[in-house]
MIDREN-515470 format. One record per residue (C-alpha): x, y, z. Coordinates in pm, whole numbers, padded with zeros to 5 digits, always signed. Layout:
<pts>
XYZ
...
</pts>
This chain:
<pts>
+00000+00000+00000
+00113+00345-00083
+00082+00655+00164
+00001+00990+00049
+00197+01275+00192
-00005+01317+00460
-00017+01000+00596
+00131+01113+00954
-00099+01361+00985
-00407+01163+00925
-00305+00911+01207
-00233+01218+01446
-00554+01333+01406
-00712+00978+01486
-00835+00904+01083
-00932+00588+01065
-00756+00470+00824
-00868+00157+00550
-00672+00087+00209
-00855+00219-00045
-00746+00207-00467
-00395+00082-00353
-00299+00336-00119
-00405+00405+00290
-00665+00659+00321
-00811+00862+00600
-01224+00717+00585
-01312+00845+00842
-01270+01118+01134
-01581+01237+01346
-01844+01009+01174
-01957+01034+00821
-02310+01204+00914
-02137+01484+01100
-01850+01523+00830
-02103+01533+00547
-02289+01805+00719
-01989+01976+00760
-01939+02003+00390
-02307+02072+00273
-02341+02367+00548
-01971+02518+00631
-01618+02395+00489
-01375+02032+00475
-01082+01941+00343
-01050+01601+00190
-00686+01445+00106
-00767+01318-00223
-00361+01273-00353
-00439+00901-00400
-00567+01037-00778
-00373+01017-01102
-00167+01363-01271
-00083+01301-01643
+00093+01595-01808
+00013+01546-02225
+00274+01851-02400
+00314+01901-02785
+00126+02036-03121
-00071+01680-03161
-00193+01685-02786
-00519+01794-02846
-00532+01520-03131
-00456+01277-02899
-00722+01346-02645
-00956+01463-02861
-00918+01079-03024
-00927+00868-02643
-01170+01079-02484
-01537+01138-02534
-01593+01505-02470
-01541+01782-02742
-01198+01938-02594
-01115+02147-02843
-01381+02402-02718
-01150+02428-02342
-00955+02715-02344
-00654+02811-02148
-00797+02814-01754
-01120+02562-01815
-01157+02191-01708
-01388+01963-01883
-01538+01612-01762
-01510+01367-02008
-01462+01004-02050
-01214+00749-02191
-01450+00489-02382
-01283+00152-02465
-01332-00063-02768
-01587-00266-02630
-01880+00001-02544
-01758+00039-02186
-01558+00313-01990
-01153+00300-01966
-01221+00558-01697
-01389+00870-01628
-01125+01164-01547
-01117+01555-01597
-00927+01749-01804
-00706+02087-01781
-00609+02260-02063
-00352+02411-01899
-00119+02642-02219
-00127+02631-02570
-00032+02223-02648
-00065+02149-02301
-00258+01935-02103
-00361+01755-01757
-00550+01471-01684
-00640+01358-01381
-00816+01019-01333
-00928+00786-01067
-00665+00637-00864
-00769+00257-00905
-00679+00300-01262
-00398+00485-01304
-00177+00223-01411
-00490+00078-01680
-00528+00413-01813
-00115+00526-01895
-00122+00214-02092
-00457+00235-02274
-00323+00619-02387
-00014+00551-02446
-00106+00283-02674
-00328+00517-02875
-00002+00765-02872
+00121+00738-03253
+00117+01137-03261
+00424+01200-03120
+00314+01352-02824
+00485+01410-02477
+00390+01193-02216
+00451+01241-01850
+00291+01057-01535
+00314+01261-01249
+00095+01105-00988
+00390+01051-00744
+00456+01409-00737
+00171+01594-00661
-00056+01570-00348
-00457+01735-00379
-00709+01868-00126
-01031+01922-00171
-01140+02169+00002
-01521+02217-00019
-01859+02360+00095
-02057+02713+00039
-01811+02889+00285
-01447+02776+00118
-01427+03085-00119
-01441+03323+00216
-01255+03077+00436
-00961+03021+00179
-00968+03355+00039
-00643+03472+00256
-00448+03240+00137
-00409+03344-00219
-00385+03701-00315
-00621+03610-00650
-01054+03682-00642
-01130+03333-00558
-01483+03417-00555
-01416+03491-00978
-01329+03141-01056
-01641+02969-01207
-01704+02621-01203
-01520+02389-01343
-01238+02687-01446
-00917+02730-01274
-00620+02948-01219
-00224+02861-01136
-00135+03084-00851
-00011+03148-00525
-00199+02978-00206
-00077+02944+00142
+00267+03082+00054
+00345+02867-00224
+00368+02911-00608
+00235+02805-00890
-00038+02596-00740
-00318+02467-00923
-00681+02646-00789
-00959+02478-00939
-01309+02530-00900
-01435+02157-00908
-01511+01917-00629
-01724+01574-00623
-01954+01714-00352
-02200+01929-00528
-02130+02151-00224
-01893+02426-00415
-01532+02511-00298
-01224+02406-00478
-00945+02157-00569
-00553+02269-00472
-00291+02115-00673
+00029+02084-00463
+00385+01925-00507
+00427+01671-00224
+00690+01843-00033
+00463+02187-00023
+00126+02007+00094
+00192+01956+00493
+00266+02314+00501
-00103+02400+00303
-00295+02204+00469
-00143+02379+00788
-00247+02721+00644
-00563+02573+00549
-00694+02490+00889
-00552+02815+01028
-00704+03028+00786
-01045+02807+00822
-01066+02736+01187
-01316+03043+01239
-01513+02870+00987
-01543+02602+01160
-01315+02387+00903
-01269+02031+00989
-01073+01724+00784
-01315+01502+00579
-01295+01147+00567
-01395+00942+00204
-01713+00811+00330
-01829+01137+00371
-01701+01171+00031
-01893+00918-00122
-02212+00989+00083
-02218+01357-00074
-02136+01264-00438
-02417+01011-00434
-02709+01253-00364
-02570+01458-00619
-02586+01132-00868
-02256+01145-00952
-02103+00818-01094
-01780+00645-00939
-01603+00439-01119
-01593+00038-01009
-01986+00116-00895
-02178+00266-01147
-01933+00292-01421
-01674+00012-01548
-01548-00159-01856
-01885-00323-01925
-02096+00030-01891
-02136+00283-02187
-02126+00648-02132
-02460+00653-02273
-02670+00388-02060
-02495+00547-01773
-02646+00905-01850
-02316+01090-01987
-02443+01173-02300
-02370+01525-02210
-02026+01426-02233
-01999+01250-02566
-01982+01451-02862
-02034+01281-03177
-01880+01615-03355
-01531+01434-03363
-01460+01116-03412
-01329+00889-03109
-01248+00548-02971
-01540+00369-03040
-01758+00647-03203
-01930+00423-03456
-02075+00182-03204
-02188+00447-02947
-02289+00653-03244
-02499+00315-03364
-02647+00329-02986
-02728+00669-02953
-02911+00670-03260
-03098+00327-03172
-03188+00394-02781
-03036+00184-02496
-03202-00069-02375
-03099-00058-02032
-03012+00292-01783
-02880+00432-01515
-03145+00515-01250
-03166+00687-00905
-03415+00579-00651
-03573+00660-00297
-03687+00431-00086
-04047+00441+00001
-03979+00239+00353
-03730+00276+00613
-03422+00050+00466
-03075+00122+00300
-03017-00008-00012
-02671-00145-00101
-02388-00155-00383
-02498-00535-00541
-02850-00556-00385
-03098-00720-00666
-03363-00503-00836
-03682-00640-00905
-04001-00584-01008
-04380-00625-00868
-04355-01023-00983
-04019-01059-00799
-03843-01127-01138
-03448-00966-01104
-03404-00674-01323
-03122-00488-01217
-02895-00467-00963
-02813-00126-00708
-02487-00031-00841
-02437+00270-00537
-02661+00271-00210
-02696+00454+00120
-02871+00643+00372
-02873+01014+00260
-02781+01237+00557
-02924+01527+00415
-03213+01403+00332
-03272+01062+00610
-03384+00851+00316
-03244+00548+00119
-03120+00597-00203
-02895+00439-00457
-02826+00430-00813
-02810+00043-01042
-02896-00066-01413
-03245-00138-01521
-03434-00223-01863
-03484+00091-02013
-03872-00014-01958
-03849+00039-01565
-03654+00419-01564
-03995+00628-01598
-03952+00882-01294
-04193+00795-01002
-04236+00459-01121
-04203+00193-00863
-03893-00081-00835
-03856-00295-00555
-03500-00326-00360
-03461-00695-00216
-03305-00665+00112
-03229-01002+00312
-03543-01172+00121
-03769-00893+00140
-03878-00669-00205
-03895-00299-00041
-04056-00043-00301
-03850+00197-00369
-03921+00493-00665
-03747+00619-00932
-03639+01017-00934
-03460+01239-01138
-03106+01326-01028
-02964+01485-00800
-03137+01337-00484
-03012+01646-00321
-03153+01997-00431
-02984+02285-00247
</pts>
């Protein structure tokens, strides 16, 4: 198991601490209720260096992502981020990352930790272009740091308008005494506040000047089952749950982010399905009885007959009701149509909304 930079910090503060995607993470600090209010109402910071920099340089860089990933990138400009997609050959998802155009011919991505390995192969095998390649995940560290107050808790730290850098935008500035970080406005929360992109030896110092610059905010460290409590009311898809190899972008309700405009891996096929209709999708649902559904429960329907299965489940602290995401026949994803959950033998009715669970 790999540790992130942080690693001794985490442990002084009394993390509990699980491996998680090959390296040991913090999960866990006060309790994930309390933590995940403290992110939808005030300010956290989550130690998320466990994910994947790649650094793409060169005239044909664009080319090259514009040919592995799904979304149109050639519309980012210098400053903007862009969710996107790498689709495999198959119909399924290499990974889901985002990416940074960062100067003219130059380029980061950042993907999911579990695959960084997977996906340095599967573009570097699709690199004929000439362009420069350089994995960087060992270098840099990233917090999270979000909620509705981190703009006004963070904004001493950095002599930049934080409060001026939209969503899913960025800037490369100072912050907490350092240069040349990486400020961007994107987050897995739903809850607003920003992403700080450090070099390893500079992040114990930040996150220092973080909590200092927070504490009358009432800042506290987040743990990543708070993480993955908050991203699931806002519907958002993890990868190894409701996205893998198997899953198109389009069943799984990222259409927004494929762009038949360009041609990419696998653009006929997907093209083929888009045009056609899936026959199966991506659903959220609330449980109409006190229960928690969870990731692998069976999805049925009034007869009992399987139709699905819950792909991402759990008890929604904002909200004190079930909910989950899973696969079913395109037949069964009406909103407020009923589906039935079946916990230890029993079929609870659960129905299907329109994401995100939570509405601010």
């Amino acid at each position: 198991m790999k540790n992130t930079a942080l690693i001794s910090v985490h442990e002084n503060l009394g993390a509990k601490i699980l491996p998680f995607a090959g390296y040991n993470m913090p999960i866990l600090y006060e309790g994930v209720n309390a933590e995940h209010e403290t992110v939808r109402k005030g300010v956290g910071v989550f130690d998320v260096s466990h994910m994947g920099e790649f650094f793409l340089k060169g005239p044909k860089a664009l080319d090259l992502i514009q040919k592995v990933t799904s979304n149109d990138a050639s519309t980012l400009t210098i400053g903007r981020a862009q969710y996107s997609c790498l689709p495999n050959n198959d119909g399924g998802i290499v990974d889901d990352l985002i990416v940074y155009k960062m100067a003219e011919e130059e380029y980061l991505l950042v993907v999911n930790a579990s695959n960084i390995d997977k996906d340095w192969q599967w573009i570097s095998s699709h690199n004929d272009l000439g362009v420069s390649m350089e994995n960087r995940s060992d270098e840099y560290s990233l917090l999270a740091i979000q909620g509705p107050k981190a703009v006004e808790a963070m904004q001493s730290l950095s002599s930049i308008d934080l409060s001026q850098i939209a969503y899913y935008h960025f800037e490369v500035a100072d912050f907490a005494g350092f240069d040349n970080v990486i400020i961007s406005a994107t987050g897995y929360t739903g809850s607003g506040g920003f992403e700080i992109y450090c070099k390893n030896d500079q992040v114990e110092a930040i996150w220092s000047k973080v909590f200092q610059a927070g504490e009358a905010f009432g800042i506290k460290p987040i743990g990543l089952a708070a993480r993955d409590t908050l991203r699931l009311e806002m519907g958002f898809c993890l990868y190894g749950n409701d996205i893998n190899d198997t899953t198109s972008p389009l069943e799984a309700g990222l259409g927004w982010i494929t762009k038949f405009t360009k041609d990419f891996t696998n653009f006929e096929n997907l093209k083929k399905q888009k045009d056609n209709g899936v026959t199966r999708k991506l659903i959220g649902f609330e449980m109409l009885e006190r229960s928690v559904p969870r990731h692998d429960y069976e999805i049925v329907d009034a007869n009992g007959t399987v139709i699905g299965v819950v792909t991402s489940g759990t008890m929604s602290p904002s909200m004190n009701v079930g909910i989950g995401l899973g696969y079913v026949p395109t037949s069964f994803s009406t909103v407020d149509s009923t589906i039935y959950i079946r916990i230890r033998k029993n079929d609870v009715p659960a129905k299907v909304v329109k994401l995100p669970f939570y509405k601010k």
